[in-house]
Structure formats: C-alpha cells, structure tokens
N, C-alpha and C positions, 0 to 999 in steps of 0.2 A: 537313460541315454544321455550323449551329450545334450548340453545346452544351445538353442540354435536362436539367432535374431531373424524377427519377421517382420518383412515390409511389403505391403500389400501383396498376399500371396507367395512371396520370394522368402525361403526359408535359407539363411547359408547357418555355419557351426560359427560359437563363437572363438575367437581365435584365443590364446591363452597371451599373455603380455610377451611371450619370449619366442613366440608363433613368426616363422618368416614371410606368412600369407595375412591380409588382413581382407574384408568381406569385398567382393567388390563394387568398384567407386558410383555406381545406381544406386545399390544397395545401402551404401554409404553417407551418398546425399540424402535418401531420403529420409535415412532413420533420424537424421541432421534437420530436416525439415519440421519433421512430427515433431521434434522436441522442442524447438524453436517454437513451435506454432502454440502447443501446450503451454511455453511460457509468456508469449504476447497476449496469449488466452487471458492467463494469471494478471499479469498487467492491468490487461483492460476492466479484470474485474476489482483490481484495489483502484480504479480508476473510478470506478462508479461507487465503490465506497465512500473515497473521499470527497466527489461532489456530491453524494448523499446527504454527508455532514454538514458542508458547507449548505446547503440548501435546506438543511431543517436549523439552521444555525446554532450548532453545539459543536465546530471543529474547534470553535478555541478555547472549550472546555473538555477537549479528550485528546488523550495519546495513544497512537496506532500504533503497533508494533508488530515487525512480522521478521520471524524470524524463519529459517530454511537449512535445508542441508545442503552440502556441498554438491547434489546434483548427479549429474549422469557424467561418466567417462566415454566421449562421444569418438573413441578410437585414438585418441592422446597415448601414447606409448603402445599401441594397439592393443591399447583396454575398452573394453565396451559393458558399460554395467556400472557400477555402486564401489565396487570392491577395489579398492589399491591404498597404496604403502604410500604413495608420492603425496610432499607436500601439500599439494594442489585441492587434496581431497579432505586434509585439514582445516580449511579456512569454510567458512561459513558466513555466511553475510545476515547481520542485525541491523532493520532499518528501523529507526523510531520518526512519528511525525507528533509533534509538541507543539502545543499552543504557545507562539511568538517564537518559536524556532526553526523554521524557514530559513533554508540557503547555508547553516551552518554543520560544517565536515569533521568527521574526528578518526584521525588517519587509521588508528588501531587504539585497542582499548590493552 
C-alpha cells in the first residue's frame, strides 16, 4: 500500500514532491515537533557527554566527533521522508571538539 505518516493516531498518505495536497497543517506541526524534540533529545545527550569528560578531566586529551546525515525532509518541497534530489539533502554536518579548539569555524571543507 501506500506509504502514510503517523502522528498520534492521525494517519494521512504521504504526499509525492509534485503532489498539490500536502498532510494537513496539525498533522504537519506535529510531526515538526517530534523531530525537533528527537533532536533536543540528541543535544542534551552530547551535552552530558561532554560534561562527562570535563568532569573526569580527559576533554583536553580527546576529540569528539559526530558526524550525521542530512536528516528528515520535514515537508520542504512537500517532501516528507529521507529521499530527495535537492541540494539540501547533500550537506551533512561534521562537528569535531578538540582539545584547545574551542570557538574555531571552518566554513566548508
């Protein structure tokens, strides 16, 4: 069958990128919410990693690294899901944290 997104309960189809309907806008915040929420999750938990470190005093003898995929298409072109052709879904974000490298950016590698 088709593919449908579910939020609490609320099952709508997902729409295809060239679809004139897109889920609707309940439906929409919320699945926006859950993702959001998912990644504040992740946050908080490299948060406690690295006061870990600092607190057994080895952050300035180790380098974190975390790397990720481009994430979810939260209805951007009215894509919903993983899968797309656009730019946006090519970039990926590499964060390293290095001992005495604090506060320094490097725009693109």
């Amino acid at each position: 069958g088709q593919p449908t997104l579910r939020s609490f309960g609320a099952a709508v189809p997902v729409p295809y990128p060239d679809a004139s309907t897109a889920p609707p806008a309940n439906v929409s915040r919320s699945l926006r919410k859950g993702y959001y929420a998912a990644v504040s999750w992740t946050d908080h938990q490299v948060g406690r990693l690295l006061d870990a470190l600092d607190e057994h005093a080895v952050a300035g003898e180790t380098v974190v690294a975390l790397a990720g995929d481009h994430g979810w298409a939260l209805g951007e072109h009215n894509i919903w899901g993983k899968h797309s052709n656009f730019e946006v879904a090519a970039r990926v974000p590499l964060i390293l944290r290095t001992p005495g490298g604090a506060g320094r950016r490097q725009p693109g590698l």
